[in-house]
Structures are given as structure tokens and as C-alpha cells.
C-alpha positions in Angstrom: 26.9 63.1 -8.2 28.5 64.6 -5.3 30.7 67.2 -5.2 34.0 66.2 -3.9 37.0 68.6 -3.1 40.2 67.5 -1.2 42.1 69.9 0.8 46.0 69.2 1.0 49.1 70.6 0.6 52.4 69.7 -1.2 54.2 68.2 1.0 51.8 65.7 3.1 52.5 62.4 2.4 48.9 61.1 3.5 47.2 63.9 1.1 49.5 62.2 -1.4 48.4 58.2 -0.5 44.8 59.4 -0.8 45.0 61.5 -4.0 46.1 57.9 -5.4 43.3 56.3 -3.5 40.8 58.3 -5.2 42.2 58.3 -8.9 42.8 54.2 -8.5 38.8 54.3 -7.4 38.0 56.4 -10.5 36.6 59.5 -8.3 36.6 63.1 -9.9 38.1 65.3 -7.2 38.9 69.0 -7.2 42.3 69.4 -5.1 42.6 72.6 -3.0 46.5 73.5 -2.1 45.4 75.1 1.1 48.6 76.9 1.5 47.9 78.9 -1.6 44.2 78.9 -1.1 43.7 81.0 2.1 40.0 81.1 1.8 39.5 77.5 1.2 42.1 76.6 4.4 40.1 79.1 6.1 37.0 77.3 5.3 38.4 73.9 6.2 39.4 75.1 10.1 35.8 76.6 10.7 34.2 73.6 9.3 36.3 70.8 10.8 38.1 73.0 14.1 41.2 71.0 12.2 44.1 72.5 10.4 45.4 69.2 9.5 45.3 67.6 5.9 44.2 66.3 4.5 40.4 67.3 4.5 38.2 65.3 2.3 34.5 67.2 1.4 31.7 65.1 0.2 29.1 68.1 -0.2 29.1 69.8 2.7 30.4 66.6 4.8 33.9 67.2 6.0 36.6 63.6 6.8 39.7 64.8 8.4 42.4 62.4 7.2 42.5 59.3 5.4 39.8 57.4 6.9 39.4 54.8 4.6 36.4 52.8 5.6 34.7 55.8 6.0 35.4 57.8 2.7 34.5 53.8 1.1 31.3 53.9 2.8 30.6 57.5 2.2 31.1 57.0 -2.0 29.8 53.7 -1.9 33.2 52.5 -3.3 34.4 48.7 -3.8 37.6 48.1 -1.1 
């Protein structure tokens, strides 16, 4: 199973819609507060060239933003 971590922070509104996402699609996620987690936000920038949340890491694969039809196609979800 893939690892899957999602960057955010308190206060985004589309880290919020695609927490839901991912619970109503049954997908274990670990949930990074990258204004607390200054390693992981630093992480996120080099990967992506983004500071923007949210950040969505499938392994090493990074989706900036709540791209649904690709996270879907990427976890081989239902839509």
C-alpha cells in the first residue's frame, strides 16, 4: 500500500474539502500541519517549487491541490 501523507494547514478550506474526500474514500492518510512542521513544509517547496496547500504525497509523487481526477486515478478510487 502506498504511503500517503497530506500537507495542509489549519485554516485552508481546500486542505479541509480533501481531508473529507479521503476519509469518505476510506484512505489512511498522515496529515502534516506545515506551519508547525518546518521540515516537512520545507520538504513540500523543494519537491513541488509550491508553497501552496494543500500537497498531497503518494510515495514520493507530489499533487499540488485538490486535483480530483488525478488523486482518483492515482489510488485507483471509485468517483
Amino acid at each position: 500500500m502506498a504511503k500517503i501523507r497530506l500537507f495542509t494547514t489549519p485554516v485552508c478550506p481546500y486542505c479541509m474539502t480533501l481531508k473529507r474526500f479521503l476519509k469518505e474514500k476510506n484512505v489512511e492518510f498522515e496529515e502534516i500541519d506545515v506551519t508547525e512542521d518546518l521540515e516537512a513544509q520545507d520538504e513540500m517547496i523543494k519537491k513541488t517549487d509550491q508553497s501552496t496547500v494543500p500537497v498531497l504525497a503518494i510515495d514520493e509523487e507530489f499533487i499540488v491541490g485538490f486535483d480530483r481526477k488525478v488523486i482518483v486515478e492515482k489510488l485507483g478510487l471509485e468517483d
